[in-house]
N, C-alpha and C positions, 0 to 999 in steps of 0.2 A: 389448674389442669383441666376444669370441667369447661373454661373457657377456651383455654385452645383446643379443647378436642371439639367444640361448637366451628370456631373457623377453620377447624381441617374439615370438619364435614361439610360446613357450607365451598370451601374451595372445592372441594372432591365433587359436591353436586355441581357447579358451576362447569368445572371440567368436560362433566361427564353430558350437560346438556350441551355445552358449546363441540364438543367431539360429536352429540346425534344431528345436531342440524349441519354441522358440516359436511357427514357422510348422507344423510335425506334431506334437506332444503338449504343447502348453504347460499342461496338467493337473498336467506332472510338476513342477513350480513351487513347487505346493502342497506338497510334500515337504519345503523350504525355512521357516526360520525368518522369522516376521516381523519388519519390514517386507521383506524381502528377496524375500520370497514373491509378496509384491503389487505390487513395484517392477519385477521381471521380467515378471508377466504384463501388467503396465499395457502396457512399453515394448516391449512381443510383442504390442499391437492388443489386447488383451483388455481387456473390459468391465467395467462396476464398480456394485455387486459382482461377485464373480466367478460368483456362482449366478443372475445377471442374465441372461432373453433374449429378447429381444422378436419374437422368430422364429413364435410363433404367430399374432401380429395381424396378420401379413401380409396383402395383400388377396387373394394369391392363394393364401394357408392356411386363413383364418378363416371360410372357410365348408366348408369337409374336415372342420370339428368340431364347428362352432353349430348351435343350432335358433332357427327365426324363435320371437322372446317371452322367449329367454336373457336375464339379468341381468350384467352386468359392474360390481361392486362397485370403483370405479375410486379409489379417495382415496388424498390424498395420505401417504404416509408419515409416522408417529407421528401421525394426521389423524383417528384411530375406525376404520380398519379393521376389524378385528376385530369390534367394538363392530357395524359397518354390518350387516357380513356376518352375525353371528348373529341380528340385530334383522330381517334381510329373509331370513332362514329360518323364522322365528318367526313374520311376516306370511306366506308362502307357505305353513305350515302353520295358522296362525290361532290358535297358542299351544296345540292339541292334541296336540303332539308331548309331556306331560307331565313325561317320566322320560328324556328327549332320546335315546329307543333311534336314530333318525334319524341323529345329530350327536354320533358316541364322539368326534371331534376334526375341528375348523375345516378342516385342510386335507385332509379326506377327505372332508364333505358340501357343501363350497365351493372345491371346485379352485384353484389358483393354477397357471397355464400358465406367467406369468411362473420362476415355479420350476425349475433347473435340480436333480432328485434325485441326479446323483451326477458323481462326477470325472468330465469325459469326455466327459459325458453333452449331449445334444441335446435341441431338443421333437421331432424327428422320430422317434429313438430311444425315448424313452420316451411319446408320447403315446397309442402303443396299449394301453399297461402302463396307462392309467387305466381301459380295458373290461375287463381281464383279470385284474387284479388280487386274489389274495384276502388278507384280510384276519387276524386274531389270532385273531379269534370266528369265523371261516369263513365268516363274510361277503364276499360280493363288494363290491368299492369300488363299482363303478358300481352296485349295487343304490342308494347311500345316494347318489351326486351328482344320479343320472340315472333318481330314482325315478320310477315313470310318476306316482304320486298325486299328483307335485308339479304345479303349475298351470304352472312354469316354471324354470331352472336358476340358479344362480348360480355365477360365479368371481368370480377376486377380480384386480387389476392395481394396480401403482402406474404403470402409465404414461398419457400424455396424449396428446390430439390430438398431430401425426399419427399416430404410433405406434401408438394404439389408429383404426384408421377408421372414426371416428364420422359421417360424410357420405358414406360409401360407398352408393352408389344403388341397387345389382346386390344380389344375391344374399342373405344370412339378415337379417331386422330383428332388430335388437341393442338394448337398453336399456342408460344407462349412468348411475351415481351416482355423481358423484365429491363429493367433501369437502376441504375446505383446515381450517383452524387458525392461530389468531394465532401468529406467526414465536417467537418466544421459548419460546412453553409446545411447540410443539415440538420448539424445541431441549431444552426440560427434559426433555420426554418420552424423545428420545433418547441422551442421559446415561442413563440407566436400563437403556435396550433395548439398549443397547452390550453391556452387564457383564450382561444376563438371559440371555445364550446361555449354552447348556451349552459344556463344556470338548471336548465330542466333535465338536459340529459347528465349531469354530472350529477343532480340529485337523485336518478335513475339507478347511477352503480357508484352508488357510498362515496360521492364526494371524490370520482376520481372521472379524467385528471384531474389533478390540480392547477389550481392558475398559478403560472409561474410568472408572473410580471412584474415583477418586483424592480423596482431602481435597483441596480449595481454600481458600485463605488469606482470610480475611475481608475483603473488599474486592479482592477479585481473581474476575475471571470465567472459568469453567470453560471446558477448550478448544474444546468442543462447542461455547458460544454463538458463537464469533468465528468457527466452519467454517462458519453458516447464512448467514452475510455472503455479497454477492453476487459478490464474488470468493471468497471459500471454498469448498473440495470440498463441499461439503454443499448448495450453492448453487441446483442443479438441482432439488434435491429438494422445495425450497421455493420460490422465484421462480418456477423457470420454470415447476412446475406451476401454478400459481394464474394466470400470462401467458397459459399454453397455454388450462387451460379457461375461462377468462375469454369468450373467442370465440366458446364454443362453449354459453354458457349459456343463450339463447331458443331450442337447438335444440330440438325435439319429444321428440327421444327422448335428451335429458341432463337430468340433476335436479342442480344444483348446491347444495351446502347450506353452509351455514358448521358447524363442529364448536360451539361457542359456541351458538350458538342452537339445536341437538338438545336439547345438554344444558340449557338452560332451559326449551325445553318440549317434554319426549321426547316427552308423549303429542300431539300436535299436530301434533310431525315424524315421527313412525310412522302416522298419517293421512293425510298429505301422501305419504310412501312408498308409502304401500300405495296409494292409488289414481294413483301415478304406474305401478306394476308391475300395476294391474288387480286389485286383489283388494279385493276388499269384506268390511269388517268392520262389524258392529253395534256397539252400545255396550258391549256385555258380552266380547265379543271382543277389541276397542280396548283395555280394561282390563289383561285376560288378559296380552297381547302388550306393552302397555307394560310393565308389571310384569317381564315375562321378557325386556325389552329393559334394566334395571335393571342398574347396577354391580355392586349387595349380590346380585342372585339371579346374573349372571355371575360372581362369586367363589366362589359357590357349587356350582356346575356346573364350573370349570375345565374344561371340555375344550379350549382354546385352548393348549397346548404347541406345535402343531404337527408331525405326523411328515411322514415323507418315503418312503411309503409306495413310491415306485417307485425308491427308489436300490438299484445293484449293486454296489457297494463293501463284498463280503463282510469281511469281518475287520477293515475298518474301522468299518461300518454296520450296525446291527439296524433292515431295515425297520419290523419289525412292531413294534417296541418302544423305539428311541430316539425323543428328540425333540430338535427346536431348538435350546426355550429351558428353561429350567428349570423346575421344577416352578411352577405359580402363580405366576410374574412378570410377565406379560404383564397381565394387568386388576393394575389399577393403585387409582388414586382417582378417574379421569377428569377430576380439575380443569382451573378456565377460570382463568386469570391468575398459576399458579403461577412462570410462567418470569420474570417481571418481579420478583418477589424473590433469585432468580438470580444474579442481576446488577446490574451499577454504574450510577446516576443518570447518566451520562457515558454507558454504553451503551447504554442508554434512547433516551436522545435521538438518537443516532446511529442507531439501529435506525431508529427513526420517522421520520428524515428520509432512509433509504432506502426504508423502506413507502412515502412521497411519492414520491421520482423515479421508484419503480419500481410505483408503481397497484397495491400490493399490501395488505393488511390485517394 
């Protein structure tokens, strides 16, 4: 008896410090081996991902930051992001930015608020570090987000109505472009993006993601595809965005695009962009810009790594010089239908008679 009443005590203390750093530093988490890492912060209220925070869209933050005529590059995850963002920098400059001195990396000329930079860290905490910031070149960040020459700003969001307050009445007018993607190429895209993070940022928050690259057995589908399912963690990422902005797609200031149809006819949907954002292109211009809206000249450019230019996690982190994902893994091939080779004729079907009950594509 004197024994177990020793390991009820020690469990009970165990408890009771894993329940205090959960509710005051659940940061320290991340110290922890995965999945262990992500299982405590989950069951401690915390967010997913853990670099997740939607504390800037607030309605009563969102205007402490914006300017009326900002751009919120809003798609869905594994959706063009990226792709959006550089393509509606490219219109906002008009393809004259030539040697892309504007745009040394995506998330220094195209903010992501969404982005939590370091263990710990807040948008409250680090949102002034975006005017203050300098930079490798001794550039100021904010010279290159918050350039005056630009006709208008862009970030970037993976999140949806309500989160983002796109029918907000009061205070800055906000433009938003979100983007979906067929459910499966998606998921294929995501198999990819799992295993493209560097080994430095997944050591940053406990070992997540994980790398999913695993050989699959021929006739067997990778675990990826079965997480998009609408019970699967992955679920939100994909149903519910395309539910959310669904509602919101006659609104004035939403531009709703399928990914699928960009890429069939980029130069048509970089025309439709650009005069949904106000900017007027010629023929010669439209050219220009589709051309550098291109996968082949995106490959070429890489600057899409991603840094994280306001983390303070010395000795873990080099602002000015780590990045995300890996060197050139993030532009891809951009293909439309690759995920349905993926996977099993049995999956297929299943998938599509979820896209039915759930009015999705």
């Amino acid at each position: 008896m004197a024994v177990l009443k020793k390991v009820g005590t020690v469990v009970l203390g165990v408890a009771i410090l894993i329940g205090a750093i959960g509710k005051f530093q659940p940061h320290l988490f991340m110290n922890l081996p995965f999945p262990l890492s992500i299982i405590l912060w989950v069951t401690s209220g915390g967010s997913m991902p853990p670099y997740f925070t939607q504390d800037a869209w607030a309605e009563d933050e969102i205007d402490t930051w914006t300017k009326d005529g900002d751009v919120v590059v809003a798609t869905g995850a594994k959706s063009g992001t990226t792709f959006m963002l550089y393509c509606t920098h490219q219109i906002r400059t008009k393809g004259t930015d030539t040697n892309d001195e504007l745009f040394p990396d995506v998330s220094i000329s195209t903010p992501w608020p969404d982005l939590i930079h370091s263990r710990g860290g807040t948008w409250a905490e680090q949102k002034d570090r975006y005017n203050t910031t300098v930079l490798a070149d001794g550039r100021k960040m904010k010279d290159l987000w918050d350039n005056p020459a630009y006709p208008f700003r862009i970030f970037k969001s993976h999140f949806a109505p309500p989160e983002l307050p796109v029918r907000k009445t009061d205070g800055k007018k906000i433009k938003y472009i979100a983007m979906a993607r067929n459910g499966l190429d998606f998921a294929s895209s995501m198999t990819t993006f799992y295993s493209s993070h560097s080994e430095k940022f997944r050591q940053l928050w406990g070992g997540f993601p994980p790398d999913v690259s695993e050989v699959v057995a021929e006739g067997e589908n990778h675990p990826v595809m079965n997480d998009i399912l609408p019970t699967g963690p992955l679920a939100e990422f994909y149903w519910g965005y395309i539910q959310k902005w669904w509602k919101y797609k006659d609104d004035p200031n939403v531009l709703l695009l399928h990914y699928a149809d960009v890429r069939k006819d980029l130069k048509g949907n970089v025309a439709k962009v650009a005069e949904f954002v106000g900017v007027e292109l010629n023929e010669e211009e439209l050219d220009v810009v589709t051309e550098r809206c291109g996968i082949d000249h995106m490959k070429r450019v890489n600057r899409f790594n991603y840094l994280m230019p306001l983390n303070k996690d010395t000795g873990r982190w080099d602002a000015k010089h780590d990045f995300i994902l890996k060197d050139g893994k993030l532009i891809q091939t951009g293909q439309v239908g690759k995920g349905k080779s993926m996977v099993t004729v049995v999956f297929v079907q299943s998938f599509q008679g979820h896209c039915s009950q759930n009015h999705t594509i």
